[in-house]
C-alpha positions as CSV (number, residue, x, y, z in Angstrom):
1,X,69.3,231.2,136.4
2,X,70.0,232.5,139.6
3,X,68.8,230.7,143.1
4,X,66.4,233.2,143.9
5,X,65.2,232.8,140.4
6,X,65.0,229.0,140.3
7,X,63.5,229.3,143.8
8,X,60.2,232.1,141.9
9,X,60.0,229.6,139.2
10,X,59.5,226.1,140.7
11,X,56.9,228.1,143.3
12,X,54.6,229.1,140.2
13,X,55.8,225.7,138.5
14,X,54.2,223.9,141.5
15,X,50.7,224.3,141.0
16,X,49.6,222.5,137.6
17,X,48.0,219.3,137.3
18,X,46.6,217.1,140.3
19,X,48.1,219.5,143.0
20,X,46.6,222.6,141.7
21,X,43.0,220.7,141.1
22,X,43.5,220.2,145.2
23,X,44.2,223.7,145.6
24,X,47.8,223.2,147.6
25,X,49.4,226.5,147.0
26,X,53.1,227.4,147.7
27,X,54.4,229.2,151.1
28,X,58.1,229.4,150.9
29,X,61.0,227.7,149.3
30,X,64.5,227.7,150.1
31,X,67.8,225.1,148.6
32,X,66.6,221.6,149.9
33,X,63.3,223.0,151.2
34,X,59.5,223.4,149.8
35,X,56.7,224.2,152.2
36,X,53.2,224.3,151.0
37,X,49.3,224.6,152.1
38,X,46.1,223.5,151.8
39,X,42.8,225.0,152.8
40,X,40.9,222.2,153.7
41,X,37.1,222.0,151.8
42,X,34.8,219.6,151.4
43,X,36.1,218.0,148.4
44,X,39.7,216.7,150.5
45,X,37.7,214.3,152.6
46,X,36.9,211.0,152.9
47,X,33.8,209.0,154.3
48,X,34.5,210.0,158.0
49,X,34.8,213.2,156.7
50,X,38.6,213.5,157.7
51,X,41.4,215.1,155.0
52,X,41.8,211.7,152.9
53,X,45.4,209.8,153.1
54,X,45.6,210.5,149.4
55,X,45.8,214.3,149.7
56,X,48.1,213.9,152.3
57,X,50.5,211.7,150.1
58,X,50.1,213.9,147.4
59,X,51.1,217.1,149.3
60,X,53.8,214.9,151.1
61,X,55.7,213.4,147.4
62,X,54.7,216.3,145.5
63,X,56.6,218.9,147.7
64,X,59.4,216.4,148.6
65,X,60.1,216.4,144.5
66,X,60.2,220.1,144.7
67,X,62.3,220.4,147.3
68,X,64.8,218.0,145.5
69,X,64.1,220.6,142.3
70,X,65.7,223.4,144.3
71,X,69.2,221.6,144.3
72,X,69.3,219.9,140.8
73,X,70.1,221.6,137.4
74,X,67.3,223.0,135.2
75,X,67.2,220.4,132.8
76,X,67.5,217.9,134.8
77,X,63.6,215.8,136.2
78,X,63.0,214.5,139.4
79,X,60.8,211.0,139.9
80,X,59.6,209.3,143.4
81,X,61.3,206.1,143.1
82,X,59.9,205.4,146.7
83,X,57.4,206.7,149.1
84,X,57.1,205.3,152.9
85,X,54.2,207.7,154.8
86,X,52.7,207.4,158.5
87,X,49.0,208.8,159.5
88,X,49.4,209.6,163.0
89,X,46.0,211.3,163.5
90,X,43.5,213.3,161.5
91,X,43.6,216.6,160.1
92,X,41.1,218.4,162.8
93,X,42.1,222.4,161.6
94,X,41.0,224.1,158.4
95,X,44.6,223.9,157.1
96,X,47.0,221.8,156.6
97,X,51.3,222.4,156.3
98,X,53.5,220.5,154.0
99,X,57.5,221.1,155.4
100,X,59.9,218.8,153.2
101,X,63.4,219.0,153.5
102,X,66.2,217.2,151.9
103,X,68.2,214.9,154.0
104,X,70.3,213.1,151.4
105,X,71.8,214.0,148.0
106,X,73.8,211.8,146.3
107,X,74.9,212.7,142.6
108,X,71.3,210.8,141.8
109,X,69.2,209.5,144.8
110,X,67.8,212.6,146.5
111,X,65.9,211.2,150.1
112,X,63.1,213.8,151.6
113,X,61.5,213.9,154.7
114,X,58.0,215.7,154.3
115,X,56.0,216.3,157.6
116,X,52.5,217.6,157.6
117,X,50.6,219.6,160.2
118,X,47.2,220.6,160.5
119,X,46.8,224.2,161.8
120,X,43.8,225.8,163.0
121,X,45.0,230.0,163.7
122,X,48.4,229.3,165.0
123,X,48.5,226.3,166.2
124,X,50.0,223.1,164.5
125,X,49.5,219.3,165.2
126,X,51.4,217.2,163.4
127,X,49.6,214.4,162.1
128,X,51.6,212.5,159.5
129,X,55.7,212.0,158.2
130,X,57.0,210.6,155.2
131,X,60.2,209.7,153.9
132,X,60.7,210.2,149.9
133,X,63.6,208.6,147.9
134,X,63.7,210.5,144.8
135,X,65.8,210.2,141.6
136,X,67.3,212.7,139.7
137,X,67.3,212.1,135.8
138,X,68.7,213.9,133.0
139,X,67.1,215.7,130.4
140,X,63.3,214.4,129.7
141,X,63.9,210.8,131.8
C-alpha cells in the first residue's frame, strides 16, 4: 500500500472504539504525524465542568500510536509501553487539537510527543504535553 494510501486508511481506522464513543475525529496525517479534534460537549467534562484529564490522555496516546502507525509496516501493531502527560491549564474553547509527532524511531521503541490545544475560532492555547514511548510488535503482539 502506498503512503498516501496507508495515510486514508489509519484516518478512517482511527475512529472505533473508546475514541469514536468521544467523538475525536481525524484532521490530517502525514509520516510521523497524526493530528486530531474534539468538539467539546457536555459528556467530556468533569465536576468543575472542565474537559476531564482522561479525554485529554486518551486523545494524547491514542494519536501518538497513530502517528507511530504511519511509519511501521501493515502488519505490524503498535502498544503505549509508557505515557508521561502535563495539564497546564483547562480547556476554555469549544475544541480541542491533538498534534503528535514522532521524535524517536528505533527498529522497535517509537517515542511521541502529543501536544493539545484548546481553540475557540482561531485561536489556540495550549494546555497540556505528553511524551509517549511506544512499541512496535509484529504480527498480532
Amino acid at each position: 500500500m502506498d503512503n498516501r494510501k496507508r495515510f486514508e486508511f489509519l484516518k478512517q481506522e482511527y475512529r472505533q472504539g473508546f475514541p469514536a464513543y468521544c467523538g475525536i475525529e481525524v484532521v490530517n496525517a502525514d509520516a510521523g504525524y497524526f493530528e486530531v479534534k474534539l468538539t467539546v460537549g457536555p459528556e467530556h467534562g468533569q465536576r468543575e465542568g472542565f474537559v476531564h484529564a482522561g479525554v485529554l490522555a486518551t486523545m494524547a496516546d491514542h494519536t501518538a500510536g497513530y502517528a507511530a502507525y504511519t511509519l511501521v509496516a501493515e502488519d505490524v501493531s503498535i502498544l503505549t509501553i509508557e505515557l508521561k502527560i502535563n495539564y497546564f491549564k483547562p480547556v476554555t474553547g469549544d475544541t480541542v487539537v491533538c498534534r503528535s509527532k514522532i521524535i524517536h524511531q528505533g527498529r522497535r521503541i517509537l517515542v511521541a510527543e502529543s501536544e493539545l490545544f484548546s481553540a475557540l475560532g482561531n485561536q489556540e492555547k495550549r494546555v497540556s504535553k505528553a511524551v509517549v514511548t511506544l512499541m512496535a510488535v509484529s504480527g498480532s503482539g
